[in-house]
N, C-alpha and C positions, 0 to 999 in steps of 0.2 A: 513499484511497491507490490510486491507477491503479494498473494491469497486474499480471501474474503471477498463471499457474495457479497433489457428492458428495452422497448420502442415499436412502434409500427411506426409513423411519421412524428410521434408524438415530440414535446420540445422536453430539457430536461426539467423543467422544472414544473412540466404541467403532471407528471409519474407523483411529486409529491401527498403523500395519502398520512399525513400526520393526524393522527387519532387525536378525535377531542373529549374531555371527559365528560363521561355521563353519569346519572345516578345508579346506574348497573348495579355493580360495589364496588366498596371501597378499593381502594390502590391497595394491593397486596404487597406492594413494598414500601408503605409507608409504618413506622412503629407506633403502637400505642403512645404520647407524648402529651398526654393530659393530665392535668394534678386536682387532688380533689383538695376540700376546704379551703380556696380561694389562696394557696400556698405559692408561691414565686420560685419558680422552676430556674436551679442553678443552669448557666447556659453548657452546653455539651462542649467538646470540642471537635471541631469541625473536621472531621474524616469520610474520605469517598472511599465507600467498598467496593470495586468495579472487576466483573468476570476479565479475564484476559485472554479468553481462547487458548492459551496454549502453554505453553513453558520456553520462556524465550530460550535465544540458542546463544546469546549473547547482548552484552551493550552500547559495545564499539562502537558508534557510529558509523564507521569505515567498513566495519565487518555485515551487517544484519542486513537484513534483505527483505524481514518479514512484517506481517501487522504487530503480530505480538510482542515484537522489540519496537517497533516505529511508538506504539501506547506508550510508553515508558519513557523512550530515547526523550520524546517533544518536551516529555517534564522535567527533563534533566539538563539539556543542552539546547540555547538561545542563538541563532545567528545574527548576521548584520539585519539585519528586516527579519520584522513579524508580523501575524495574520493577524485583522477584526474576527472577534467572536462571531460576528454575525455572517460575513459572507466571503472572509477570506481576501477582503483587497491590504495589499502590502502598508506594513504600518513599521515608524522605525523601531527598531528591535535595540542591537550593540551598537550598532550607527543611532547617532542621533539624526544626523543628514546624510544626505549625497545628493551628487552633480551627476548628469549625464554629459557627455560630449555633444554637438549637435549632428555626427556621422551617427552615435548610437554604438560608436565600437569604446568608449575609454568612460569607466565609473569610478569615479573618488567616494570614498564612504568617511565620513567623520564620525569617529567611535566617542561614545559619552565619555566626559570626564569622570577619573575614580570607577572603572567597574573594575571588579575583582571576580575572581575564583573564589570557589567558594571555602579554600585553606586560607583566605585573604591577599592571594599573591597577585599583582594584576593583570590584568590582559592585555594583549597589546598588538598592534597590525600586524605585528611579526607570527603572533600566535597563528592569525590564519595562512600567512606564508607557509609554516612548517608545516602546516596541517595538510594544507593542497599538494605542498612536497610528497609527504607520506603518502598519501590516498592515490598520487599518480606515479607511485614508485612502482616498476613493473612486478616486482617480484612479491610485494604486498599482495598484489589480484583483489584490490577491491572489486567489488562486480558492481558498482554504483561510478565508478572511477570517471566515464563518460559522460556525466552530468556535470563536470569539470573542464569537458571539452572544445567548449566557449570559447576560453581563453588561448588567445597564443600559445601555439608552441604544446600545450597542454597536450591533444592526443600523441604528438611524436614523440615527446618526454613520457607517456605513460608506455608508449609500447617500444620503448628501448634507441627509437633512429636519433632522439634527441637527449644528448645526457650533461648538459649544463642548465641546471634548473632557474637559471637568472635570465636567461632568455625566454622561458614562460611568462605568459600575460599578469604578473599577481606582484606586487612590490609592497615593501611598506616604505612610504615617503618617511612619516617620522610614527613614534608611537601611537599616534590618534589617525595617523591617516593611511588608508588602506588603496591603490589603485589598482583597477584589474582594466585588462586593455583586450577585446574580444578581436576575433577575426573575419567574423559578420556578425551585423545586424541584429540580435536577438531580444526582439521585444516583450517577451515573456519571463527574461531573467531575472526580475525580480520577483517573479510566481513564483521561481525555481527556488532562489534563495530562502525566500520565505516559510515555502513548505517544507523543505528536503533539509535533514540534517547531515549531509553530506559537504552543505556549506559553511556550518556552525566549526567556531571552532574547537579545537582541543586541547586538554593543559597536556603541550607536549613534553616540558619536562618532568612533568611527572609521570608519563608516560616512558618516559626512557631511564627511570630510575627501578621499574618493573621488567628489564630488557630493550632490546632494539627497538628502533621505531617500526619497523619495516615486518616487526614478528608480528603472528596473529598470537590469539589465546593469552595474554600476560596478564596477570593478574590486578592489572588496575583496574579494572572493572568490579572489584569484588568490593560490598558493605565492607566501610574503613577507608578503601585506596581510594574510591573514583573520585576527584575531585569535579564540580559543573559547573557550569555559567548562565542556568537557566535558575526558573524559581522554585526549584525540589532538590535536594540533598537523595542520595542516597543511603539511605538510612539501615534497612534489612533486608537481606535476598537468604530466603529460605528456599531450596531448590523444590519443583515439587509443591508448594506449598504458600507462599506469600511473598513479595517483594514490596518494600515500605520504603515513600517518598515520602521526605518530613522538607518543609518550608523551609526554604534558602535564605538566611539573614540577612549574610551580603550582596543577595541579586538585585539589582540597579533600581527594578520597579517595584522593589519586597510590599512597601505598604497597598500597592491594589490587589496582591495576592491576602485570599480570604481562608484557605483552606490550611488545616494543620497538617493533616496527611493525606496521602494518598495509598490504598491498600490496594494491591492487584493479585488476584486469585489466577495461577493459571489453572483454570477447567476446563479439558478439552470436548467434554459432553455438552451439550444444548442441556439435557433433560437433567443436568446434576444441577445447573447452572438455574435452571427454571426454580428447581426447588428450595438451593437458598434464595433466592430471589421472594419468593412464596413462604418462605419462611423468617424474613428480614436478617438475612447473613448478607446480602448484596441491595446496592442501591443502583447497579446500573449490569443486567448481561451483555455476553459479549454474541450474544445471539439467542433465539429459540429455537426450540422444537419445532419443525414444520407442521407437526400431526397436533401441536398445541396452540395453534392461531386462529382457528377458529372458535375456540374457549376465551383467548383471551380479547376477541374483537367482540363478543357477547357478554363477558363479566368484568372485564377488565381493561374499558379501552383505556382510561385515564394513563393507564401502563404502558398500552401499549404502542409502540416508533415504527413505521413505515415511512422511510423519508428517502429522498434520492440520494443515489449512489455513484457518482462517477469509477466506474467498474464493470469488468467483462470477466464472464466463470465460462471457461473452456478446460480442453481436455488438449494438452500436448503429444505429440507423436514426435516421438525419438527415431530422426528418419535415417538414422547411421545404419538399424536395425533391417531388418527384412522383416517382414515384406510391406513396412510402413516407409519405407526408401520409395514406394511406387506409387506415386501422386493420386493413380484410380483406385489406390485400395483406399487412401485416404480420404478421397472423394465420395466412395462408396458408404463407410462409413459415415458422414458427415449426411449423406443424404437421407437416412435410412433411421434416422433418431425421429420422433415427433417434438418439436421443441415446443409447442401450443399444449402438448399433453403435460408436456415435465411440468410448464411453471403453473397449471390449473390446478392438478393431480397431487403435482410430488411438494414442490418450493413454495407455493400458494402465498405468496406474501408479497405480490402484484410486481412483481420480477415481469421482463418483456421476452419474448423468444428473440433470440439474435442469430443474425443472418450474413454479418460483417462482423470486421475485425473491432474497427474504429467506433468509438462511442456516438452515436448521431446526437447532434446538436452542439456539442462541444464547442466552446466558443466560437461558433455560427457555421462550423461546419459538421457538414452529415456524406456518409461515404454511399456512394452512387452504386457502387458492386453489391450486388448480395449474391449470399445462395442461393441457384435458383438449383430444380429437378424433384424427382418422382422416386418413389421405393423402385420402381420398375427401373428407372435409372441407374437407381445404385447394384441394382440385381446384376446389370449387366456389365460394368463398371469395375463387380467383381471378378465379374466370370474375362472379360476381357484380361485380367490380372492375371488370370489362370488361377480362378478357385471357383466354379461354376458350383451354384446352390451351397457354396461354403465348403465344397470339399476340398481333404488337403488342406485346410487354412490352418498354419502352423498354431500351438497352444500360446496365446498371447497372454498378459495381465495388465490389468487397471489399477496402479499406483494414485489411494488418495490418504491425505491424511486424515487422522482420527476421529471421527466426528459421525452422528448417527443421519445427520442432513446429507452432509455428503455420500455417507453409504446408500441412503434412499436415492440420490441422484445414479448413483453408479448402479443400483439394481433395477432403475428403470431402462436405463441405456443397455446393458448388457439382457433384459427383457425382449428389447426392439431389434439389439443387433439379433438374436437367438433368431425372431420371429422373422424377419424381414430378410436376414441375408443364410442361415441357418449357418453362424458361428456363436460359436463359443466362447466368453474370455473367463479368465479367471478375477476375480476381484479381490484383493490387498492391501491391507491399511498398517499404516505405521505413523507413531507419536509427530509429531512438527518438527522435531531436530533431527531427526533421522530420515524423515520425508524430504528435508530441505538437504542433506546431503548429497541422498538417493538422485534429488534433483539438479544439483550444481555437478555429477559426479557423471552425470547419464546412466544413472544405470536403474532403465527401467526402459519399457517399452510403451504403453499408452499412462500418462498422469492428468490425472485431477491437477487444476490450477484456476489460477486467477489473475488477475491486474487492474490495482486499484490505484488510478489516478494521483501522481506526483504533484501535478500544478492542475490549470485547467488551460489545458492545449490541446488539440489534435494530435501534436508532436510527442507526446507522453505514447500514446497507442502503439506508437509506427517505429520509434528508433530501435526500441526494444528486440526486430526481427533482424537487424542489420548483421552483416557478417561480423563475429569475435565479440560482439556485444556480450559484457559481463553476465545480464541475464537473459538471452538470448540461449535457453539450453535445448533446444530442439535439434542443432546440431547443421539447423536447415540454415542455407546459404545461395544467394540468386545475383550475381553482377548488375545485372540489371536493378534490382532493388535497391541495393548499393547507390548505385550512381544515380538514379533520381532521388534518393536520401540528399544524396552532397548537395545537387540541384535545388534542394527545398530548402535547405539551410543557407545558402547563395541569392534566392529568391530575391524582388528589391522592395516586395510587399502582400499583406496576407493572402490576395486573391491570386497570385500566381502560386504562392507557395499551396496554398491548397487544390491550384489543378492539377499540382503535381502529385500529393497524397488522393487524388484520386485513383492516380494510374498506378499509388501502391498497394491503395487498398485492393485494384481490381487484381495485383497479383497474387496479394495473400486469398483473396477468394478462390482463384485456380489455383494454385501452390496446397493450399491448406496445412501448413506446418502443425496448425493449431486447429481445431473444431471447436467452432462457436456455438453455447448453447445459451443462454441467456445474458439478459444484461442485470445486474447487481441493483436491489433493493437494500438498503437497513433497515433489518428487522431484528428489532430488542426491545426490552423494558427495560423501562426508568421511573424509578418511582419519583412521584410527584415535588419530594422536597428536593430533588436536586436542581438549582437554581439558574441560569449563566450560559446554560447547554444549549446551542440552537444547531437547528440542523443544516448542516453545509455538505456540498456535491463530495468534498473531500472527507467527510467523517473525522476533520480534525476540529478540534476546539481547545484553545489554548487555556491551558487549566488555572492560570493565574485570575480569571472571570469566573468561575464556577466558586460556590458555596451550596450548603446545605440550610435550608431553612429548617428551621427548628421545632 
């Protein structure tokens, strides 16, 4: 999962810094909601106004890649397994059951009786067949497509060696029964399913009444066409402006769903966002203001979320390019940042400096490589490059999307490179659909990014760098990396398979495709009446729990 923003030894869940309320003041996001002369207050209805970072770039499931569509997708589309509000362990979803095998390679899933779409038409095992068809059709390009890869058959069928799609791992026994048949061992698979809507399915024929399956951009995605299977309708997509999730009649669990709508603001400023917030136009931002956290840890903690984040905010180097094709320039750079300055200074909102790839502590493993070196290091590191004291270093730029946080990031780093190596970059911002393009597209030289945790695995960090990998846009590619990937997925259990991601974390340290700078806190307000919210490593919470108290 791209974008949005920790460790020395620390575990993840000891970073938690959840603000308690005090009598400071009041919650600036709560409404005046008292009535005088002891009158009986008609009850409201129940709407979450929630910042959304951005302007999504789509709905698709198949297509999106980013936070700003993943908020949205969760309330629209249910898979076989769903999360606990509370911590995220697998609960059933469109499955009422399932069976394991006792190898761990063959899952039967039993879909409830009676679910429907939400046009009324039903669902059915077949539905997830066509769907994983689609998603691993090569010429689709999903860039999520390898989270399918589990299954037999499934990568040779996405990347064309394999083109009878009956011989992929995914059947429907009969309409209620779904079996998917892996080809190792994958203990985490129901993390995957759970959180990732890449395994939810989709109303494919309605999807193919808007064009081919196989096309991107078709209009069912649009307020009217999408039809869903979770517990929100697609109600309005104002581009620019609002998108409105109104309550799913016929979604399987509709009566523990509390909330009538959901309203999502894309604002791609912290400081526009702070101020409905501070004005009661929103009940929940999709971030703050850095230069604003110390105001509201003083007047407003009751508001304010500091809570862990399974996520890493790095900077990519597009190493097709020159002169970031040369490992020491990359290294140079990477030594030559203060990352203790950035998150005191710049991000202040108890973010960790990161020194590795892989998230430390991630269900029980922590990566052994760090970056180690000196600015004197990188000085020379450079000059070995052939750009002694920066001279000669071609005009480079720093691609990040829109946002006042991350510009502050990018102006302290382009601060440090100036002073430490004496280059220059330029610095570049463009909206989230055109950034995410720029990104799948390569066409940029250093980018702002991030990676917020899929499931909660190690394995989420590390596939991502593998050669051809859908979001692997660095361009960077190592045989070696490759081949202790396959070796960890073949593993016969976790403690081998994580000696293996040792020795890939310790390549991405010397490789550096990507420069680590901190590790991801959430940092937002929520005003007090929103109910159901707790905070999980993944920032997902399944909205069908959340209400507004009154």
């Amino acid at each position: 999962m791209i974008l949005v923003p920790r460790l020395r030894t620390l575990s993840l869940l000891c970073v938690c810094s959840i603000l308690a309320v005090s009598c400071a003041k009041k919650d600036p996001g709560d409404p005046a909601n008292t009535t005088s002369g002891g009158t009986t207050k008609t009850p409201t209805p129940q709407v979450w106004r929630v910042g959304n970072g951005a302007e999504p770039k789509d709905l698709d499931p198949q297509v999106i890649t980013g936070i700003a569509e993943h908020k949205i997708v969760t309330g629209l589309f249910e898979g076989l397994v769903a999360e606990d509000p509370k911590d995220l362990h697998p609960l059933p979803g469109l499955a009422e059951s399932w069976e394991i095998s006792p190898d761990g390679l063959a899952y039967t899933f039993h879909l409830r009786a009676g679910l429907r779409w939400s046009n009324g038409d039903p669902i059915s095992a077949d539905d997830f067949v066509q769907t994983y068809r689609r998603g691993l059709t090569p010429a689709f390009g999903s860039e999520y497509s390898y989270l399918l890869w589990f299954m037999v058959g499934a990568e040779a069928y996405n990347k064309g060696t394999l083109t009878d799609f009956s011989k992929v791992g995914v059947k429907a026994v009969d309409d209620r029964t779904l079996q998917i048949t892996l080809h190792h061992r994958t203990p985490y698979l129901l993390k995957i399913i759970a959180s990732h809507y890449t395994w939810s399915p989709l109303p494919v024929k309605v999807i193919a009444k808007f064009g081919p399956l196989e096309q991107r951009g078709g209009n069912w995605t649009r307020a009217g066409n999408l039809v869903s299977s979770g517990p929100f309708i697609l109600k309005e997509w104002l581009p620019q402006q609002r998108i409105v999730l109104e309550r799913n009649p016929l979604y399987w669990d509709a009566k523990t769903v509390k909330l009538d709508q959901i309203i999502f603001y894309p604002i791609e400023e912290p400081a526009t966002e702070e101020r409905m917030f501070r004005t009661k136009q929103l009940d929940m931002t999709y971030e703050l203001p850095q230069t604003k956290l110390a105001t509201y840890r003083k007047e407003y903690p009751a508001s304010l979320r500091i809570e862990p984040y399974l996520g890493v905010y790095f900077y990519r180097f597009n190493v097709s390019r020159p002169p970031f094709n040369d490992k020491r320039v990359r290294q140079a750079l990477s030594l030559a940042i203060d990352r203790e300055s950035i998150v005191k200074n710049v991000t202040r909102g108890d973010q960790q400096p990161e020194y590795a790839i892989s998230y430390p502590g991630t269900a029980g493993y922590t990566p052994r490589a760090r970056l180690t070196g000196t600015v004197a290091d990188a000085q020379r590191l450079l000059a070995e490059a052939g750009f002694p004291g920066g001279r000669n270093f071609p005009t480079a730029e720093v691609l990040y999307n829109t946002s006042d946080n991350n510009r502050e990031v990018a102006e302290a780093i382009q601060a440090m490179w100036r002073k430490n190596l004496g280059i220059d970059v330029k610095l570049v911002n463009q909206e989230w659909k055109v950034y995410l393009d720029s990104q799948h597209t390569q066409n940029y030289q250093i980018q702002r990014s991030g990676w917020i945790a899929d499931y909660v695995d190690p394995h989420v960090f590390l596939e991502i760098w593998t050669t051809g990998n859908g979001n692997n846009d660095t361009l960077w590619s190592n045989a070696e990396y490759d081949k202790l990937f396959e070796q960890a997925i073949a593993a016969k259990d976790d403690a081998d398979r994580y000696e293996i991601y040792q020795k890939m974390d310790a390549i991405l340290v010397d490789e550096l495709p990507v420069m680590p700078i901190f590790y991801y806190t959430r940092v937002h307000a929520v005003s007090s009446r929103v109910k159901g919210y707790y905070p999980t490593l993944l920032d997902n919470h399944p909205y069908k729990y959340i209400y507004m108290e009154d």
